[in-house]
Structure formats: structure tokens, C-alpha cells
N, C-alpha and C positions, 0 to 999 in steps of 0.2 A: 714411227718412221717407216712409210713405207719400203718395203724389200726391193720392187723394181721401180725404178728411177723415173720418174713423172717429166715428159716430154711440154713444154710450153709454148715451146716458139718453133713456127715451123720451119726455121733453117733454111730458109729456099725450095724447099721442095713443094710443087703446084699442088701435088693431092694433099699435101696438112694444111697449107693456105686456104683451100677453099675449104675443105671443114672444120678447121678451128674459124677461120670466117663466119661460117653459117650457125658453130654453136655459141662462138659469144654473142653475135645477133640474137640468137633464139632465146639464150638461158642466161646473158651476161659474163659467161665465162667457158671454160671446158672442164666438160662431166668426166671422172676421176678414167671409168675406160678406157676415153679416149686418149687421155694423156699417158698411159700404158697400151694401147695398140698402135699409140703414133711409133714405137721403134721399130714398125714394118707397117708402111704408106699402104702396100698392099693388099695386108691383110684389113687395119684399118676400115679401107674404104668396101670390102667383101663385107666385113660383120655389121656396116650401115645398111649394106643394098639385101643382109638377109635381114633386118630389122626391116625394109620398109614393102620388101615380099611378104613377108609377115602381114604386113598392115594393109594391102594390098592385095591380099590374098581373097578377101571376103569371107572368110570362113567364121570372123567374127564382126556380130553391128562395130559401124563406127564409133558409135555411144561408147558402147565397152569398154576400148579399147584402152580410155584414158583412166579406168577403173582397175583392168587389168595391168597399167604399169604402176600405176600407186600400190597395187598388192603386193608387186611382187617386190615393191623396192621396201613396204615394209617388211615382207618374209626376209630379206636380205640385210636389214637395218641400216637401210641409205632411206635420211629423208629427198624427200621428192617432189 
């Protein structure tokens, strides 16, 4: 049982709407994260736009990029 409480539905608020939107398009559902960063919309939507600065950045090939998240989701033991 997780400790903090898993967010699923976005209660009305426009910023969970459009990214639980965009992840259950993308992935079928939402990634455990997000479902613990949804109890502050704010922050939330800040730890996406550094994730896509990240990616965005150039500073790694785009090749890479999809290598370096399987890594590190197996360093973490989240499959991916």
C-alpha cells in the first residue's frame, strides 16, 4: 500500500485534465508519479516541462534518449 495517496481523477481541475488526458493516450493509463504529483497541479505540471527541457535540451541524441529512460526505470525497479 502505497504511503501517499494515488490521485486518479482529475476532480475538475484543467491542469490534471489535460495531463491525465495526454497520459492515458500515450501509456493507457497514469504513471504512478503522476498520480502522487497530481495533489499539487502546480508542481505536477513544473516536473513535466523539466522532463521535456531535458529532452529538449540537445545535449543528448534523440536515439538515446528512449535508452536512457528504460535505464534508469530499471536502476529504480519500475518496469517501462
Amino acid at each position: 500500500m502505497p504511503r501517499v495517496s494515488e490521485i486518479e481523477e482529475d476532480g475538475g481541475d484543467p491542469t490534471l485534465k489535460a495531463i491525465f488526458g495526454r497520459q492515458r493516450e500515450m501509456f493507457g493509463g497514469l504513471l504512478n508519479p503522476t498520480k502522487v504529483l497530481a495533489h499539487c497541479p502546480p508542481i505536477l505540471r513544473a516536473a513535466g516541462l523539466l522532463g521535456q527541457s531535458i529532452e529538449q535540451s540537445g545535449q543528448l541524441p534523440k536515439a538515446l534518449l528512449p535508452l536512457v529512460y528504460v535505464r534508469v526505470a530499471t536502476i529504480n525497479g519500475c518496469p517501462f
